[in-house]
C-alpha positions in Angstrom: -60.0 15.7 89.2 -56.7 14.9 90.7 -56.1 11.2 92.0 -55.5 10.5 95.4 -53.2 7.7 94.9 -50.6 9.7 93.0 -47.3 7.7 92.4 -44.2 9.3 95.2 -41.5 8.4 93.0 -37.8 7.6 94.9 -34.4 7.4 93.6 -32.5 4.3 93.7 -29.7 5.2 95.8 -26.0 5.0 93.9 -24.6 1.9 94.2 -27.5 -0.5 94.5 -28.2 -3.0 91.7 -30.0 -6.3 91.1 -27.7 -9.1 92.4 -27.9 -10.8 89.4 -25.1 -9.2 87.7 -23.8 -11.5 85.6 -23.9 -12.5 82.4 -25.9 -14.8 80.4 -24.0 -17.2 78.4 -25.1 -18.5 75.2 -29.3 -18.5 74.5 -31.6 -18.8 77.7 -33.2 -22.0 78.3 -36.6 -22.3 77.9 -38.6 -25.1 79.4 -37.7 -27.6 82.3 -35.0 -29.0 82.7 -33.7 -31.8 81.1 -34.5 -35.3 83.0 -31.9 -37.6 83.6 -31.7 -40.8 82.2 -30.8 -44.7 83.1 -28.2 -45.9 81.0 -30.4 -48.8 78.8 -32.9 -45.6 78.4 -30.3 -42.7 77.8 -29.1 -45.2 74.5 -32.9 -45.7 73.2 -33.1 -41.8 73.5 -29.8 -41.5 71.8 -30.9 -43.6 69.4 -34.5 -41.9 68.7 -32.4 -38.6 68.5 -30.2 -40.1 65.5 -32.8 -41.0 63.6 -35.3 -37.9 64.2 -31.6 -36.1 62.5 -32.3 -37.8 59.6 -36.3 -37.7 59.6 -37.2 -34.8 57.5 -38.6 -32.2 60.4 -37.6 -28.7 61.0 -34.9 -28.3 63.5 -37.6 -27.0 66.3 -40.0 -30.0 65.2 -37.2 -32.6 66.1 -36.1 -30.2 69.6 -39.8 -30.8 70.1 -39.9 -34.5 69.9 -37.2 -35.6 71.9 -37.8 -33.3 74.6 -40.8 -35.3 74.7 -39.1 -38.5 74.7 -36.9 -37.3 77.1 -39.7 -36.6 79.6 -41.7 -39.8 78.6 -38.6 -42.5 79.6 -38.4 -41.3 82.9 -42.3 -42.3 83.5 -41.7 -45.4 81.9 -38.7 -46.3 84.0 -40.6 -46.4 86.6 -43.7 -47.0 85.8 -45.8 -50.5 86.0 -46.8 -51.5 82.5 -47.0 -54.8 81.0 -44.4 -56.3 78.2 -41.8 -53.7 76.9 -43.3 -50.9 75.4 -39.8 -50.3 73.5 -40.3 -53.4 71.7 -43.5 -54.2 71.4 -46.9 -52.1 70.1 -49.4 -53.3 72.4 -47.3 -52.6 75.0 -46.7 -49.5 73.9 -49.7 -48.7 73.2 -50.9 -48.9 76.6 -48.1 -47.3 78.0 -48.7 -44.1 76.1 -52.3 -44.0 76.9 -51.5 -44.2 80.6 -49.0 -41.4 80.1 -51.3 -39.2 78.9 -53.4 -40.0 81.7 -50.8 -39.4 84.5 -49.9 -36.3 82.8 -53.7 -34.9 83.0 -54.1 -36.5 86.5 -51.2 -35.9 88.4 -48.9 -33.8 87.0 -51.9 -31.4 85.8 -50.3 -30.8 82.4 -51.8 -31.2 78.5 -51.0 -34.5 77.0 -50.0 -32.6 73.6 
């Protein structure tokens, strides 16, 4: 039996391409893109970076963390929690735990 939605094959004419012709340079990125940071926060970040360099992680363990960082300082910028979460752990505390919560509820992502 012989399909009747056989496949009518054409030529791409000479001359036509994809318009994206050029180049990647270096590795593609994977993943959003970086957010940008306040000043006080880009410093705590810089910090956390320094010592997850020393912590000892694999290279795509410590990538992993402070991408999450990086995406959590944003939030708490402007966010509405109580005390300094940076400084203190109850404050913390709570700030993480409604993280997690707006990343489930509004940003429809997993907490992990």
């Amino acid at each position: 039996m012989i399909s009747e939605n056989a496949s009518k094959r054409r030529r791409q004419q000479t001359g036509t391409a994809s318009e994206n012709t050029k180049p990647l340079v270096g590795p593609p990125r994977r993943g959003r893109a970086p957010a940008s940071l306040p000043a006080g926060l880009a410093a705590a970040h810089g910090t956390y970076t320094a010592a997850l360099a020393r912590a000892p992680l694999s290279a795509e363990t410590r990538r992993t963390y402070a991408s999450k960082v990086r995406a959590y300082l944003p939030w708490l910028d402007v966010a509405d929690v109580d005390g300094d979460p940076l400084t203190d752990a109850a404050a913390r505390d709570w700030a993480v735990r409604d993280y997690r919560t707006h990343l489930a509820a509004v940003l429809k992502r997993r907490p992990g």
